[in-house]
Structures are given as C-alpha cells and as structure tokens.
C-alpha positions in Angstrom: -74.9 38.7 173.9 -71.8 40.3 175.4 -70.0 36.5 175.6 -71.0 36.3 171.6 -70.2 39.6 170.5 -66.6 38.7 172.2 -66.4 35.7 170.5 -67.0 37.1 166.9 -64.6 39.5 167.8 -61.9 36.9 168.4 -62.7 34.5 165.7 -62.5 37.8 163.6 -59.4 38.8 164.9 -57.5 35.4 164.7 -58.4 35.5 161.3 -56.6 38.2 160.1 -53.8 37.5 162.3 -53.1 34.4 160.1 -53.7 35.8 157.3 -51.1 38.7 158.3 -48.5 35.7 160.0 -49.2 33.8 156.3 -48.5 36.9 154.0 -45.5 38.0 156.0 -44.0 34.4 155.7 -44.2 34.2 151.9 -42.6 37.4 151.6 -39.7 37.2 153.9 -36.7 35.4 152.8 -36.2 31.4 152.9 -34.2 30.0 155.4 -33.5 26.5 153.5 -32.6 25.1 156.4 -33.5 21.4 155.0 -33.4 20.0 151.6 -36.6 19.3 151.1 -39.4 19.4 148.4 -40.6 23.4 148.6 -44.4 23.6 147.7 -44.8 26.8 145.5 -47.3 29.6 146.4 -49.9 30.5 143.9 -48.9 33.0 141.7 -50.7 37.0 142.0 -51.9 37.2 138.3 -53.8 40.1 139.8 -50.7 42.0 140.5 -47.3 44.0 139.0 -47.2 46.5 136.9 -48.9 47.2 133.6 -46.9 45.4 130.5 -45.5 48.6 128.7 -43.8 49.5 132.2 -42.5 46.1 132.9 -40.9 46.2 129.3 -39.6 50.2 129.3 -38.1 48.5 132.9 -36.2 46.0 131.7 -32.8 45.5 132.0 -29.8 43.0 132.7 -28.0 43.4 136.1 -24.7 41.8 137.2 -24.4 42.6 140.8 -26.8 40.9 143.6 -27.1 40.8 147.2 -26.7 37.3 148.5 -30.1 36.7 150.3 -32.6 34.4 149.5 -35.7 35.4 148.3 -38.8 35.1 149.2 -41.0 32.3 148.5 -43.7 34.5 146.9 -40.7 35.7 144.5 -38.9 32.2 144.2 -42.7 30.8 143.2 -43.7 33.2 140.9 -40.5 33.0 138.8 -40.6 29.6 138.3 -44.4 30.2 137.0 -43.8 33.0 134.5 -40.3 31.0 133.5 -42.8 27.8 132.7 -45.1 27.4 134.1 -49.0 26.2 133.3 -51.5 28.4 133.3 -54.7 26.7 132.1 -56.7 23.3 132.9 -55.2 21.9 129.3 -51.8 21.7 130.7 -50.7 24.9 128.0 -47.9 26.9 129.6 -47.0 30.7 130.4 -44.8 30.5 127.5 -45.1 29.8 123.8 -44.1 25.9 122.2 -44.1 24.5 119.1 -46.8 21.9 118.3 -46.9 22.3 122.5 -43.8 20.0 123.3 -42.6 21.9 125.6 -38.7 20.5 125.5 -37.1 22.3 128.4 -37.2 21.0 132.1 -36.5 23.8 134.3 -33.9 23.6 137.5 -33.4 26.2 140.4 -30.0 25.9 141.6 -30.7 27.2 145.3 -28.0 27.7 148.6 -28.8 24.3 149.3 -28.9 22.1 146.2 -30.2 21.5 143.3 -34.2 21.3 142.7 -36.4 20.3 139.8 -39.7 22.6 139.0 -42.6 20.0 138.8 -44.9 21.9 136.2 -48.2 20.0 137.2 -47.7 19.9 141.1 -46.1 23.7 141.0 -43.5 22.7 143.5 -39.3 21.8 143.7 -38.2 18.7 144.0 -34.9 18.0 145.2 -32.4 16.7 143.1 -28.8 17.2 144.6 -27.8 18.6 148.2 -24.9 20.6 148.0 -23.4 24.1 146.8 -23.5 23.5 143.2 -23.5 27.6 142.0 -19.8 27.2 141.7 -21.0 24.8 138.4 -23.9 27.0 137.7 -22.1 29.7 135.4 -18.7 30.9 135.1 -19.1 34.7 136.6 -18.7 36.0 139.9 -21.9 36.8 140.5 -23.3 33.8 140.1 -22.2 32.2 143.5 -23.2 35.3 145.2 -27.2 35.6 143.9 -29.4 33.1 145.6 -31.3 32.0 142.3 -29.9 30.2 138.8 -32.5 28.9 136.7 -31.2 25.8 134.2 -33.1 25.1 131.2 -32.2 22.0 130.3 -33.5 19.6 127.6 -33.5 16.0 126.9 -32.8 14.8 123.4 -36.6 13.6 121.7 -33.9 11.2 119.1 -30.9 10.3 118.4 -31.0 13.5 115.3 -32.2 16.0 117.8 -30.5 19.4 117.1 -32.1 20.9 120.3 -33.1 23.9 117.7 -36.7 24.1 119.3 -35.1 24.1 122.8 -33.3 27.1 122.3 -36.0 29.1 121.1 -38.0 28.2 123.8 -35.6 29.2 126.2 -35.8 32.9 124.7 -39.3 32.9 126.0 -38.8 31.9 129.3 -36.1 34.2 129.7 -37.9 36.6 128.6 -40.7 36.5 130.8 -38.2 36.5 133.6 -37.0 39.4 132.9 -40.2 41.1 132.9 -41.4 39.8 136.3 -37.9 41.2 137.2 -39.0 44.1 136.3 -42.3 44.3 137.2 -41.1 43.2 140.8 -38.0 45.3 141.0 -35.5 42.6 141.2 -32.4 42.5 139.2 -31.5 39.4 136.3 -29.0 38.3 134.0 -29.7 35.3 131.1 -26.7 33.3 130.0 -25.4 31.4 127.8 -22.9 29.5 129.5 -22.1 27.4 132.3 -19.8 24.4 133.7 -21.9 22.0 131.8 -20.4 18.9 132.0 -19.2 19.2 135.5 -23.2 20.4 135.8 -24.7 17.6 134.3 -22.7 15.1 135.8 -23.4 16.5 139.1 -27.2 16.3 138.3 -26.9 12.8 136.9 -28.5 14.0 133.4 -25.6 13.4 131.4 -27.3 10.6 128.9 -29.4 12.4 125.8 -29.4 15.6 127.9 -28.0 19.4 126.9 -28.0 22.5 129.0 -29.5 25.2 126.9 -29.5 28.1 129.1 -29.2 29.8 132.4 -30.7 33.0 134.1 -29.7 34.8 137.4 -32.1 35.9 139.4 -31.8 38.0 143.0 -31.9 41.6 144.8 
C-alpha cells in the first residue's frame, strides 16, 4: 500500500510539474534561435477581460521594449488578427461573401513568416532582419512584432476595396487583445512596400494593405 500510495503521489506530482514547465514556456519570451516553422498555441477564449473594458482600454502606443513575446501572446494575436474559429473554416473577423482576401505576415527578429489559417502555425518565408522594410518609424525596428496584411489581386480589375475594409477588422481586434492583455499597438498605413514585397517575393498581382505593431 505504502509502495502505491508513493507512486500515485509521484505520477501526481510529475503531472503538474509539466503542466507548470509547459505554461511557464508559453508565457516566457521566444528565443527564435532558428528559422523555423513555429506551431501556435491554442488560443484562451476563456480568458481577458470583459468587452466594454477591452474597448474603454484601447489605445495606440508608439514606444516598445524590444523583447520578444511570448508564444502564448505571439499565437493568440495571429488568431484574433484572422484567424478561424469554427469547423466551417469562418474567421474571427468579418468578410464579404467570406472571401477572406488578406494573407497575414509576422515580420519577427528573425525573418519573415506566413500565418497558415487552417494549420494555426508560421511558416517561414525569408530569414533575415526585414523590420527595417516593415514601416517607416522608429519604433518599428525596436518592437518585436509587425503584422502585414497583404492581398493578392482576385483579377486583373481588382481595386483591393474589400481588402482594405477587411483590414479595419483585423486591426481592430488587435487592438482589443492589446488591450485586454495589456500590451501596447500601433496600426499603419504605410510601409517600404516595394522594397517589402520584393524581399517577400510577392511582387506579381500582390498589394500591401496594412500594417500593425505589436509589443510591451
């Protein structure tokens, strides 16, 4: 009896030690010592503050700390930006007809990454320090996150109009999170963009549309 009871007790606490080692990794900041495809966390719809708080919270912010964030933070904006939340592929932001036109990028320390929607993950794109590109402040080279929202032409008449109103949503919900999360954000207009999407090899039927700053 003793030899099980010290066994449960082990297995027990084991357990929770993972669990601890597992929550404390996701919440410290990223290394990005390699460039390498970053599997996303699932996102805590369970958690943040209530809506009218996020909302009477919100606010633009220009100066950031240079640290990376945390992968629970990193994941979790790339969700709300747009990302799907239900089986039918629908998104966490608003589309019309449900084309859903932007592709969003994270332009991290290390390069250049894709968001993959239905694998909730980054691909990389580019290696390299590309924040220089990203926008044409300061700040932006200091602040470990851009998003790019970027969309590719549907014909040769595309005026990109639906693109641009989509990227008010996602900005918006960014800002929220920011909020919510107590992290600071700034949306854009502007960037380096041919330089940009030469360097991301999207210059054919492609147009940036916005960008957003994201950090501590």
């Amino acid at each position: 009896m003793r030899n099980l009871l010290l066994a449960v007790t082990l297995i027990v606490a084991s357990t929770a030690f993972g669990q601890s080692t597992s929550s404390k990794s996701k919440n410290n900041s990223m290394e990005l010592k390699t460039f390498d495809t970053i599997q996303l966390v699932a996102p805590d719809t369970l958690g943040g503050m209530p809506l009218m708080q996020a909302i009477s919270r919100r606010k633009t912010d220009r100066q950031f700390d240079s640290r990376n964030l945390s992968l629970k933070h990193l994941s979790e904006i790339l969700w709300v930006a747009n990302g799907k939340n239900r089986a039918n592929g629908k998104r966490t932001v608003p589309s019309a007809m449900a084309r859903y036109p932007l592709h969003t990028y994270a332009v991290l320390t290390n390069g250049i990454y894709f968001y993959n929607v239905e694998k909730h993950r980054l691909e990389p794109i580019v290696e390299g320090n590309f924040k220089s590109l990203a926008g044409r402040q300061d700040f932006v080279e200091t602040a470990p996150l851009n998003l790019l929202f970027i969309a590719k032409a549907r014909s040769e008449t595309d005026n990109f109009n639906a693109a641009m109103l989509d990227s008010g949503y996602c900005g918006q919900n960014v800002y929220l999170y920011c909020a919510s999360e107590g992290l600071k954000c700034v949306v854009r207009a502007g960037a380096q963009e041919v330089g940009l999407l030469k360097g991301m090899r999207l210059e054919t039927g492609f147009k940036f549309i916005l960008a957003q700053t994201v950090g501590y």
